[in-house]
VMD Tcl script that draws the C-alpha trace (Angstrom):
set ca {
  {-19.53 28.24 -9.71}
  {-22.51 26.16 -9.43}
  {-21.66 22.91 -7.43}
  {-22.66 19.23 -7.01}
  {-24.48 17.97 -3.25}
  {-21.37 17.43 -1.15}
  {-20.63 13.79 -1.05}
  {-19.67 11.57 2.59}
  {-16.93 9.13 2.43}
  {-19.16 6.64 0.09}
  {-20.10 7.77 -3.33}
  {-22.69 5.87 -5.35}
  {-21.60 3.62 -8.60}
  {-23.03 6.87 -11.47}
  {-21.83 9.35 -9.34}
  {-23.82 12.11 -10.38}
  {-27.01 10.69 -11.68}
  {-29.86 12.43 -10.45}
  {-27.56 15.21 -8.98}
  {-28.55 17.78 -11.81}
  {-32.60 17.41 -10.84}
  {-31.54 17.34 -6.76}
  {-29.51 20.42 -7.09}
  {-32.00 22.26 -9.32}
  {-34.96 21.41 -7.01}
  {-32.54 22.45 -4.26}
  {-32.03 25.75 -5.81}
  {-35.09 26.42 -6.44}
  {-36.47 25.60 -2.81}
  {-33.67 28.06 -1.33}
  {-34.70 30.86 -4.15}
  {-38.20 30.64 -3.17}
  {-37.18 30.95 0.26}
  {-35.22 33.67 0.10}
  {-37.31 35.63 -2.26}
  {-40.00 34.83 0.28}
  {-37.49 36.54 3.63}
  {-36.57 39.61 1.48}
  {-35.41 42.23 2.59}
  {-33.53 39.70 4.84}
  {-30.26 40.71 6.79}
  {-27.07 39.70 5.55}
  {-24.27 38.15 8.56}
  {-22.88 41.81 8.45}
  {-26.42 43.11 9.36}
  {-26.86 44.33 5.67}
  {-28.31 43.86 2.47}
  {-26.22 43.44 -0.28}
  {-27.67 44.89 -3.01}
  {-25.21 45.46 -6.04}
  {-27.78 47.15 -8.85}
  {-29.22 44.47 -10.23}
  {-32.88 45.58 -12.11}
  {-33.76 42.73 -11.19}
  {-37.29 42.66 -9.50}
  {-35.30 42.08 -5.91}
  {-32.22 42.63 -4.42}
  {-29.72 39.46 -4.13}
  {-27.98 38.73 -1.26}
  {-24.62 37.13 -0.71}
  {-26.59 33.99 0.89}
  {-28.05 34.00 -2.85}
  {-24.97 34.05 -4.14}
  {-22.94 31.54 -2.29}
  {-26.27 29.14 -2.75}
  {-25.91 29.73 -6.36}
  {-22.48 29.67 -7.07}
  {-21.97 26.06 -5.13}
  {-24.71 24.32 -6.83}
  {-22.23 21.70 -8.57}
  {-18.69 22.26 -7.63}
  {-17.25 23.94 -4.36}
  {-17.97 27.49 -3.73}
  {-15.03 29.96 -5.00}
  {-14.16 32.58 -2.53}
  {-13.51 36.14 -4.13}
  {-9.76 35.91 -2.76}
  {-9.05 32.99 -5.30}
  {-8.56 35.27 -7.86}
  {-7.67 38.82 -8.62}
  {-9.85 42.06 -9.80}
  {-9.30 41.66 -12.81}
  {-10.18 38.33 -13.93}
  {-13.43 37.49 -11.55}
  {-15.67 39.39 -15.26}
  {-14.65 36.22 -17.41}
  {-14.74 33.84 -14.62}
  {-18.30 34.71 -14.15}
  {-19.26 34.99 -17.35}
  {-17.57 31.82 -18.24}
  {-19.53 30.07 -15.10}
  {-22.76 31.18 -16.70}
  {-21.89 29.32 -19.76}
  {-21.07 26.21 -17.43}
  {-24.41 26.29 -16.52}
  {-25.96 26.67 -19.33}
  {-24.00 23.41 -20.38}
  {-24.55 21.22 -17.52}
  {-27.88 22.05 -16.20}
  {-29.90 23.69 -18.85}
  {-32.90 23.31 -16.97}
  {-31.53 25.53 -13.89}
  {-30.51 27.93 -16.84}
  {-33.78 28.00 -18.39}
  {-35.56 28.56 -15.67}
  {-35.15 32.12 -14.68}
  {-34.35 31.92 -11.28}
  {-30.54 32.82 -11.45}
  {-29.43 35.97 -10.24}
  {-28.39 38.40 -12.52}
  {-25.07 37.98 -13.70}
  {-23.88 41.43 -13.41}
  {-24.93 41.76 -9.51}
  {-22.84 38.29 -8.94}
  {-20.26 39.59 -10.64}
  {-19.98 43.03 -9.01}
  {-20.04 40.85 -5.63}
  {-16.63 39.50 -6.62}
  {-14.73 42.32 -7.90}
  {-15.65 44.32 -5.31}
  {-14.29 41.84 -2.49}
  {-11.41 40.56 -5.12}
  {-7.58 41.44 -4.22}
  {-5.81 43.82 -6.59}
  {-3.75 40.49 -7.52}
  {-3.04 37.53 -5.79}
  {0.13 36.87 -3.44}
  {3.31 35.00 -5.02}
  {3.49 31.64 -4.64}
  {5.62 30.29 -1.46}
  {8.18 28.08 -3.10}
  {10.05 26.21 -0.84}
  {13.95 27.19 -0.70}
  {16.49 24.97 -1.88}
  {17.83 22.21 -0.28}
  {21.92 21.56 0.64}
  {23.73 20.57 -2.53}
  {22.97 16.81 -3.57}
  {25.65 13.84 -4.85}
  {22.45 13.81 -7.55}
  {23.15 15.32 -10.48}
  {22.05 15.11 -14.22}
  {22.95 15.05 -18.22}
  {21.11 16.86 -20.76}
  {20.68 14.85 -24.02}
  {17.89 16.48 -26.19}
  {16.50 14.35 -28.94}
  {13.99 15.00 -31.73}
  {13.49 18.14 -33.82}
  {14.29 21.74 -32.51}
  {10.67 22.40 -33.43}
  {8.73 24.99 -31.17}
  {5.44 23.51 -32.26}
  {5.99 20.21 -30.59}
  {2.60 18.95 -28.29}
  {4.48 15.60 -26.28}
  {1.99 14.48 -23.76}
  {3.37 11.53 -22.93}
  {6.62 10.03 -22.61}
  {7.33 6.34 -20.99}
  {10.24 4.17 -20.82}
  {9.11 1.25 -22.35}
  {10.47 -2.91 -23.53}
  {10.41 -2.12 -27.29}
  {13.91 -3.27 -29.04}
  {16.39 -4.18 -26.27}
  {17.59 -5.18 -23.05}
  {17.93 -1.46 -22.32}
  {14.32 1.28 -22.15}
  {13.69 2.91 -25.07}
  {10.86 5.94 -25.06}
  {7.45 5.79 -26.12}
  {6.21 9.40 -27.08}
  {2.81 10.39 -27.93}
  {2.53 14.05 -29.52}
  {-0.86 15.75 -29.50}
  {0.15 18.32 -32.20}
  {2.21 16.42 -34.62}
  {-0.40 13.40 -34.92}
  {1.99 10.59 -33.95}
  {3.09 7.60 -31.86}
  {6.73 6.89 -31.82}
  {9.60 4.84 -30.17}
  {12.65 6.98 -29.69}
  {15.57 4.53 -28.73}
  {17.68 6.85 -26.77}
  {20.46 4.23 -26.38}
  {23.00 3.07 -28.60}
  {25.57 5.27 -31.37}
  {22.46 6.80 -33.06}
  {18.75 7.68 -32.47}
  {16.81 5.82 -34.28}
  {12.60 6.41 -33.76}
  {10.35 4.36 -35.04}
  {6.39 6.16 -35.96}
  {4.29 3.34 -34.80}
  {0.94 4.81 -35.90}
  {-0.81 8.39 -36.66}
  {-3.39 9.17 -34.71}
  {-4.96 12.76 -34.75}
  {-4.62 13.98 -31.33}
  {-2.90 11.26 -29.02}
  {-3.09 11.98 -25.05}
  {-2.38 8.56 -23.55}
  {-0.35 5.40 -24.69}
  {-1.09 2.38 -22.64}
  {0.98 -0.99 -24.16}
  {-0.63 -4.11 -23.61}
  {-0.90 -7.60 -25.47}
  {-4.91 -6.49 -25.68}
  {-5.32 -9.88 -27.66}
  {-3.47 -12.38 -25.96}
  {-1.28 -13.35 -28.89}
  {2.04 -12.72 -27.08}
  {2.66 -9.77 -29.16}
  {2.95 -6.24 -27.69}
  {-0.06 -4.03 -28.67}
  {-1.14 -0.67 -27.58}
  {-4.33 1.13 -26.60}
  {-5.07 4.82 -27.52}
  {-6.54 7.61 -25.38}
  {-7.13 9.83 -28.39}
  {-8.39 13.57 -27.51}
  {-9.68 14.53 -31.42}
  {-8.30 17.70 -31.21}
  {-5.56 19.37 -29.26}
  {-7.40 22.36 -28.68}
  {-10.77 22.93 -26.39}
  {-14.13 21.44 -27.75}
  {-17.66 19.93 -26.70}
  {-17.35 17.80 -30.27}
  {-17.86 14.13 -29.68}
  {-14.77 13.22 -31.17}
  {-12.83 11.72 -28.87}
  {-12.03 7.69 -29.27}
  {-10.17 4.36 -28.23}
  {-7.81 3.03 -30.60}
  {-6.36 -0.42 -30.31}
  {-3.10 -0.52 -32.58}
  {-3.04 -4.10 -32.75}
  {0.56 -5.81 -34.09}
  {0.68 -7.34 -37.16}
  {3.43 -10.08 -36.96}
  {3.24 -11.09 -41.31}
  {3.58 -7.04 -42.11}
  {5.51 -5.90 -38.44}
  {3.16 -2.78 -38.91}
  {0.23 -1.75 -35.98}
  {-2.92 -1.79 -37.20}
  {-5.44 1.11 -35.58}
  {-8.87 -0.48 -35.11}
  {-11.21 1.98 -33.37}
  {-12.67 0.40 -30.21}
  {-15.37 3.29 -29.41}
  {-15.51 6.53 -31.09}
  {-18.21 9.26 -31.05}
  {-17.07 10.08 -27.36}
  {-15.81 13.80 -25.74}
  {-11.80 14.12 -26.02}
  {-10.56 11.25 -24.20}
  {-7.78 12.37 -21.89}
  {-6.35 9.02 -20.15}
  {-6.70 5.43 -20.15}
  {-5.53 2.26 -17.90}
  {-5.63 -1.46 -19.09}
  {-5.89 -4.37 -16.56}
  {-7.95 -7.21 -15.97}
  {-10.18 -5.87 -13.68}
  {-12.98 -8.87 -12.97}
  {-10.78 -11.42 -12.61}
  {-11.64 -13.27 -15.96}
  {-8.30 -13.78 -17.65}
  {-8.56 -11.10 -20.45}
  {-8.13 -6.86 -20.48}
  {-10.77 -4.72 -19.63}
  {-10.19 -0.76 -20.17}
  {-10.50 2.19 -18.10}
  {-11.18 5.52 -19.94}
  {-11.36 9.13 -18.67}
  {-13.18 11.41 -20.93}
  {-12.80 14.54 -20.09}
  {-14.84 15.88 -23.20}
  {-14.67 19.96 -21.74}
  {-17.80 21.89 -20.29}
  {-19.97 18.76 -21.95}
  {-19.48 15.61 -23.14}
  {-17.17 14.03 -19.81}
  {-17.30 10.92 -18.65}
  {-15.67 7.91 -17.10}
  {-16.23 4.78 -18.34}
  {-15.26 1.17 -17.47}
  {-15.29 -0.87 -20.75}
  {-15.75 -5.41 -19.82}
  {-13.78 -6.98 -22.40}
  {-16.73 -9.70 -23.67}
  {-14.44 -10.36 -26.69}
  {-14.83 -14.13 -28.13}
  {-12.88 -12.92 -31.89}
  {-10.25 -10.61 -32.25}
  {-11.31 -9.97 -35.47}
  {-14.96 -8.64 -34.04}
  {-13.80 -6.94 -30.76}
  {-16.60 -6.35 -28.26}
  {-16.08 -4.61 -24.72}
  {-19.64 -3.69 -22.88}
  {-19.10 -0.11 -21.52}
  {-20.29 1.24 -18.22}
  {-20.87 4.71 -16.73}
  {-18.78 5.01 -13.69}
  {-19.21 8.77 -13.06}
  {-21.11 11.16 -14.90}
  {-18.72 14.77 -14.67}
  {-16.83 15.99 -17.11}
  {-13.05 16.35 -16.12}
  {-12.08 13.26 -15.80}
  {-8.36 13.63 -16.27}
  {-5.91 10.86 -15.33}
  {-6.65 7.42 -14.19}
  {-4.40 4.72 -11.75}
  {-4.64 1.49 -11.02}
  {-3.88 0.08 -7.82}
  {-5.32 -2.20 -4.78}
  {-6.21 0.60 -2.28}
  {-7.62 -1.04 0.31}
  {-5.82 -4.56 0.39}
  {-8.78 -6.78 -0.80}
  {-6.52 -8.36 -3.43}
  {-8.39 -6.68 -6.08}
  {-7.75 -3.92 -8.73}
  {-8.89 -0.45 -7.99}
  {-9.52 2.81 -10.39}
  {-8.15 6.15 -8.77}
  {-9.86 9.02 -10.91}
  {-8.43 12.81 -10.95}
  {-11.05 15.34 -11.50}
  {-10.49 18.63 -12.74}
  {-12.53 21.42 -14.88}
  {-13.91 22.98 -11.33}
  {-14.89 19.87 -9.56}
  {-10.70 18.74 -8.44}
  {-11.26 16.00 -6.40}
  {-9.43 12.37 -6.64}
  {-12.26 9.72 -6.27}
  {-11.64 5.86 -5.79}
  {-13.84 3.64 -7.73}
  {-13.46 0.20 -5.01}
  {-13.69 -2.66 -6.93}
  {-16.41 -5.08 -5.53}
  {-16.00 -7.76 -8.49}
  {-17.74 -9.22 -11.00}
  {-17.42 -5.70 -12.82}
  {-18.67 -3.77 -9.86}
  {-17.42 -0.68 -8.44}
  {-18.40 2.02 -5.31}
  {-16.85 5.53 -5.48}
  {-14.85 7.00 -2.60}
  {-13.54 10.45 -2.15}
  {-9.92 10.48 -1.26}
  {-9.58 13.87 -1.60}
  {-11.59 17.17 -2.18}
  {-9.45 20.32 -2.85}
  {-12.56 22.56 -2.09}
  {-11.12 25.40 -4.70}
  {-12.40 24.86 -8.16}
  {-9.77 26.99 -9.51}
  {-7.23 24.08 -8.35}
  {-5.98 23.09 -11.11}
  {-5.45 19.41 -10.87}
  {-3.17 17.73 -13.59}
  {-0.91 14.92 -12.83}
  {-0.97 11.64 -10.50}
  {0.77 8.69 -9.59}
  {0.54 6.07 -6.79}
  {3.50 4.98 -5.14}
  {4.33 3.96 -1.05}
  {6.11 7.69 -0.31}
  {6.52 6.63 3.48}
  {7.25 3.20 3.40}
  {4.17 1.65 5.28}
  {3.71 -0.88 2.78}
  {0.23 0.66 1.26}
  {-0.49 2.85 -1.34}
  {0.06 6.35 -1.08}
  {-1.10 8.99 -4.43}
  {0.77 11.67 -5.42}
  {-0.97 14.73 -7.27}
  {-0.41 18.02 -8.83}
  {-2.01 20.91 -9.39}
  {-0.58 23.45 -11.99}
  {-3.31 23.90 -14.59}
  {-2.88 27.18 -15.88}
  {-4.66 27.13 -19.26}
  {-8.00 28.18 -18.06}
  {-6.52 31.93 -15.98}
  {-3.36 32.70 -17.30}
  {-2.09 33.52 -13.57}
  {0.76 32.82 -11.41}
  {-1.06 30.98 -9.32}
  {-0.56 30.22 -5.52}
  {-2.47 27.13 -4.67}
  {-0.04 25.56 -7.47}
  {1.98 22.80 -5.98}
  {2.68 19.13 -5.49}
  {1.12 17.17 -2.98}
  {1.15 13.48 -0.82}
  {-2.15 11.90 -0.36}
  {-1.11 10.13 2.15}
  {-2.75 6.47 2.54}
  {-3.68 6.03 6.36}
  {-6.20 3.10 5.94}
  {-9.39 4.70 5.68}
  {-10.79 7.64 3.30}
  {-10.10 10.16 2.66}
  {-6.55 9.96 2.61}
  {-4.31 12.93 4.83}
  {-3.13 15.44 2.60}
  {0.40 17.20 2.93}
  {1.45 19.76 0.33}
  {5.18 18.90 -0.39}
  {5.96 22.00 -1.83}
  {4.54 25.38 -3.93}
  {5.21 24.40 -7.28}
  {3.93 27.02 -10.48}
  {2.49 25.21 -13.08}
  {2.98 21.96 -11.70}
  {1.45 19.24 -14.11}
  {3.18 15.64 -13.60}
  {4.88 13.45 -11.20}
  {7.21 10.34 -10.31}
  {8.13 8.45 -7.30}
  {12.03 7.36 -7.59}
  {14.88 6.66 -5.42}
  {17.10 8.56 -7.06}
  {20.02 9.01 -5.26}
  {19.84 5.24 -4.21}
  {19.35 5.50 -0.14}
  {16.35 3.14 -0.04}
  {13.59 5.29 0.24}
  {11.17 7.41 -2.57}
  {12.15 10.86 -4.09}
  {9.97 12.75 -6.12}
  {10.38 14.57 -9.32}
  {7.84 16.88 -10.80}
  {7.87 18.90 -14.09}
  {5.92 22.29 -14.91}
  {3.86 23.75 -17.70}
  {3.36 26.92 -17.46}
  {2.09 28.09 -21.04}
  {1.60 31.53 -22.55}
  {-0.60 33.11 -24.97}
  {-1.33 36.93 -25.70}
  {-4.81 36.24 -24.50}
  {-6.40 37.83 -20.74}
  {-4.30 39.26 -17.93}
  {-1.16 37.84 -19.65}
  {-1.33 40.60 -21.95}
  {-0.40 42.88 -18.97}
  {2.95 42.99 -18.53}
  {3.46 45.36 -15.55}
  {4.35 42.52 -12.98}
  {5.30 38.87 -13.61}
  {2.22 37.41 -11.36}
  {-0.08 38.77 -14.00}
  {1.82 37.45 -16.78}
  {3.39 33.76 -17.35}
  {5.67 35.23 -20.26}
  {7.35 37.32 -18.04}
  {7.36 35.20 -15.13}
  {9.29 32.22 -16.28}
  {12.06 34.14 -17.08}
  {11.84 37.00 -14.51}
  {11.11 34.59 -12.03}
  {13.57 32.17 -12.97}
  {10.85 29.79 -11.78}
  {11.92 26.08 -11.96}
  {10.41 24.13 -14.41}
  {12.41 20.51 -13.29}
  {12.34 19.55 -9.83}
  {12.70 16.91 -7.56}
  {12.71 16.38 -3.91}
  {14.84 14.18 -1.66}
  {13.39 12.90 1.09}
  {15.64 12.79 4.13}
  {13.61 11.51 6.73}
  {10.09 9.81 6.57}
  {8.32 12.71 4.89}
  {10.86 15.14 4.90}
  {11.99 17.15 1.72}
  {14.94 18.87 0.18}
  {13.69 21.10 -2.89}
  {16.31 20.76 -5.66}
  {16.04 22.70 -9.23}
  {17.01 20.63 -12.09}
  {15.75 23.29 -15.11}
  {14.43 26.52 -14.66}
  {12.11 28.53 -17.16}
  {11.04 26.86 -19.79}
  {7.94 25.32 -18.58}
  {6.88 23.16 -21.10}
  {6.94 19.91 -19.68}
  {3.45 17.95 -19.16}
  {5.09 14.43 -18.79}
  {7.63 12.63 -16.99}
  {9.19 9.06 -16.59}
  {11.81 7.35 -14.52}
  {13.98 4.04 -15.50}
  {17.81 3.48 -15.86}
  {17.90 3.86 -19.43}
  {21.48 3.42 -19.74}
  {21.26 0.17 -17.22}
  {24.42 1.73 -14.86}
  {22.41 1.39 -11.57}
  {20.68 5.04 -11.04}
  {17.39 6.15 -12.11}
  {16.96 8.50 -14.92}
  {14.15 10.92 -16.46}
  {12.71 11.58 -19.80}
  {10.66 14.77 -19.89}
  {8.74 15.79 -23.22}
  {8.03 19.31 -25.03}
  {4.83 21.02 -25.39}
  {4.49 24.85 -26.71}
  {1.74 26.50 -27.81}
  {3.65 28.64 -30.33}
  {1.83 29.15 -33.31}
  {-1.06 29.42 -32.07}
  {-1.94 33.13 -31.54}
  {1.17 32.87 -28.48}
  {4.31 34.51 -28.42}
  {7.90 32.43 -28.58}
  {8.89 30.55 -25.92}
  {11.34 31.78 -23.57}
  {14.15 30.02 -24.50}
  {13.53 28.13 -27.85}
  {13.10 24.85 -27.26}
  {15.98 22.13 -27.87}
  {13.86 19.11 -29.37}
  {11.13 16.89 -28.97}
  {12.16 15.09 -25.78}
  {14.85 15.40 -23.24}
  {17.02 12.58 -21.21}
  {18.03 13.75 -17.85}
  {20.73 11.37 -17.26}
  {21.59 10.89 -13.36}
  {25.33 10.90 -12.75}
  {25.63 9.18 -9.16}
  {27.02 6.01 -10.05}
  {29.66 8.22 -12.31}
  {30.65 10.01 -9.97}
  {31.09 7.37 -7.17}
  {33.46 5.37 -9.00}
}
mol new
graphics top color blue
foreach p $ca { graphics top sphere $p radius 0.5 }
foreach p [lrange $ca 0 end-1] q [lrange $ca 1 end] { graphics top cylinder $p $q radius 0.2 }
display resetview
């Protein structure tokens, strides 16, 4: 609920410092005020007055003052009846976390009158989600191999097509749950996978010679622990190769950070080594994002100088791309955890950057998840894609849940077009995969259950994710042919099982059409019911079939 000061088009380097003390003071001056005016009219002509014992009445201006102190104000229609009780209480706690001085100060309204406000202008439950229809059958179609253990417990977060022992992609996987990095090569008359390290809770796997030794390395965005926590024990592991033992060696770049969620590598001042980009997402406390200068003279001793680039927690997946032609490398940010906006970090050189919204979903139930950047209409500049399908904090089918174009128009913030409704939409690709020269889209879903909230009612599917995958038959594959410049066909490629946080494109098998690896994630076992179906393994290859069938 409570919200940061709305930012303009240019957002200072430390995004948010001095926010917390401007939008306490701010508070505090509009309190006074209002305390000051009461009994003051409402816009209806009334005074809203819910019960409260406290010494005066609150009034919906209190409210919406309140509840947009630090992220954008949530209208009662955003959620159902039922839910707005936790979602206030939980909000409370928010505040508590990231401005303890606003919470300590005992000028918030009482929680129970805020929270009557929302139930009582609430819905009963929220509207299904408008999925677009499908499209006229496609020449695209694809294989199912499944590879990896029929496991329900797996946790892959990431899965990328990858250089590792051939002329042909193998797949680099990274599983939160079972500890490990691995190379699965797909190709060939047997899998073979390779465990490159252990690492205790592995979000991100970015490969890069980090050394300069002309030996593949890799860096680590390592989380801690799969599950929710305000620990600081998030960190960046460099597994650095080995060439006399062929074995990675995990050297721990920083440590004692919140769960780091994402991480880029590029050389982003122009002095001929790597520099790192790290989103910590930490949880209610402990986020940041953090730009580390590689000042490095031994291998042996590595030494990066960090920077704060933006205060928040949420800080969720990270690009890298020239956004505004200047010849030099950019860092796209996507914020979640109630603030869901995508901010551009412009790099001014020599290690310097300015933020810039590109876009601001003004809902802080969004839900953002996945990104990539990729020219969708074919103007030669960068365009992002995004999704939004986080449905871990309300167990809801959720409307707003879709996938969306950012599109690049040379200033910010960028246009937005949602491309389609998409439930539990949580990664994406840009791909031409039906080979007619221009970009396609393909977007996975994760739609998890758990017998925890309104998921344990089971009298309609919106309420209830278990039920709505299968009763539903909501896709959990898609992709999206565009026919004309910015002009989709929905096409299903899986329905129901909704367990997919990552995909990848690359010809894998080298016959001229683009294929996708998607990866498993479950929560079973951990206090949530079995997945609807069981899952086949670890990792799937969606092999496209258009070149097979054209000859």
């Amino acid at each position: 609920m409570p919200r940061r000061k709305r930012r303009r088009s240019k957002l200072p380097v430390f995004v948010t410092a001095g926010v917390v003390t401007a939008a306490l003071a701010g508070w505090l001056i509009l309190r006074q005020s209002a305390e000051d005016a009461l009994p003051a009219p409402e816009r209806s002509g009334e005074q809203a007055d819910f019960g409260t014992p406290s010494r005066k009445s609150i009034t919906e201006s209190d409210i919406r003052r309140f509840c947009s102190t630090c992220h954008v104000f949530a209208e009662p229609s955003l959620m159902p009846k039922i839910v707005w009780p936790a979602v206030v209480d939980r909000m409370y706690r928010f505040v508590g976390a990231q401005l303890p001085e606003l919470a300590r100060s005992g000028v918030m309204p009482d929680r129970r009158a805020v929270e009557a406000w929302f139930v009582k202008l609430a819905p009963e439950e929220l509207p299904p989600p408008a999925i677009k229809p499908e499209g006229p059958p496609s020449n695209v179609r694809f294989s199912r191999h499944d590879f990896g253990g029929k496991s329900s417990m797996h946790g892959v977060s990431q899965t990328t097509f990858i250089r590792y022992s051939g002329l042909l992609p193998d797949v680099l996987v990274a599983d939160l749950r079972a500890g490990n990095i691995s190379v699965f090569q797909v190709t060939g008359p047997a899998l073979e996978r390779e465990v490159l390290a252990k690492i205790s809770a592995p979000a991100r796997v970015e490969p890069v010679d980090l050394d300069g030794d002309g030996h593949d390395d890799f860096v680590v965005a390592n989380l801690g622990r799969f599950e929710p926590s305000n620990e600081r024990i998030g960190q960046v592991v460099w597994l650095r190769y080995v060439p006399e033992t062929a074995v990675y060696e995990p050297i721990i770049l920083a440590q004692d950070l919140g769960r780091v969620a994402d991480l880029r590598a590029a050389d982003m001042d122009g002095d001929g080594d790597v520099d790192l980009v790290v989103a910590v997402f930490g949880w209610t406390e402990a986020g940041e994002l953090l730009y580390f200068e590689n000042r490095t003279a031994d291998f042996s001793r590595p030494e990066f100088r960090r920077r704060k680039l933006d205060r928040r927690t949420g800080a969720m997946r990270l690009q890298l791309a020239d956004l505004n032609g200047d010849g030099l490398t950019d860092i796209i940010a996507l914020f979640s955890q109630a603030y869901e906006d995508v901010v551009a970090f412009l790099n001014e050189g020599d290690g310097n950057f300015s933020g810039t919204l590109v876009y601001e979903a003004r809902n802080p139930d969004f839900g953002f998840s996945g990104m990539q950047i990729a020219d969708i209409d074919g103007d030669g500049d960068h365009d992002i894609l995004v999704t939004n399908g986080d449905s871990t904090d309300i167990e809801l089918l959720k409307p707003q849940h879709g996938v969306r174009l950012l599109e690049n128009r040379g200033s910010f913030p960028f246009e937005p077009h949602l491309l389609t409704a998409f439930p539990g939409a949580y990664d994406v690709a840009a791909a031409d995969l039906d080979n007619d020269g221009d970009q396609d889209i393909v977007a996975v879903a994760w739609l998890p259950v758990s017998n925890e909230g309104p998921s344990a009612r089971r009298d309609t599917p919106h309420f209830d994710l278990y039920n709505a995958r299968d009763l539903l038959r909501l896709s959990s594959i898609i992709w999206l042919e565009q026919t004309a410049p910015l002009v989709f066909d929905y096409h299903t490629i899986e329905k129901i099982y909704g367990d997919h946080v990552t995909v990848d494109v690359a010809d894998y098998d080298g016959d001229g059409d683009l294929d996708l690896v998607t990866g498993n994630l479950s929560l079973d076992g951990m206090g949530a019911p079995p997945q609807l179906p069981a899952r086949p393994g670890e990792i799937t290859i969606w092999e496209n079939t258009l070149i097979q069938q054209q000859e």
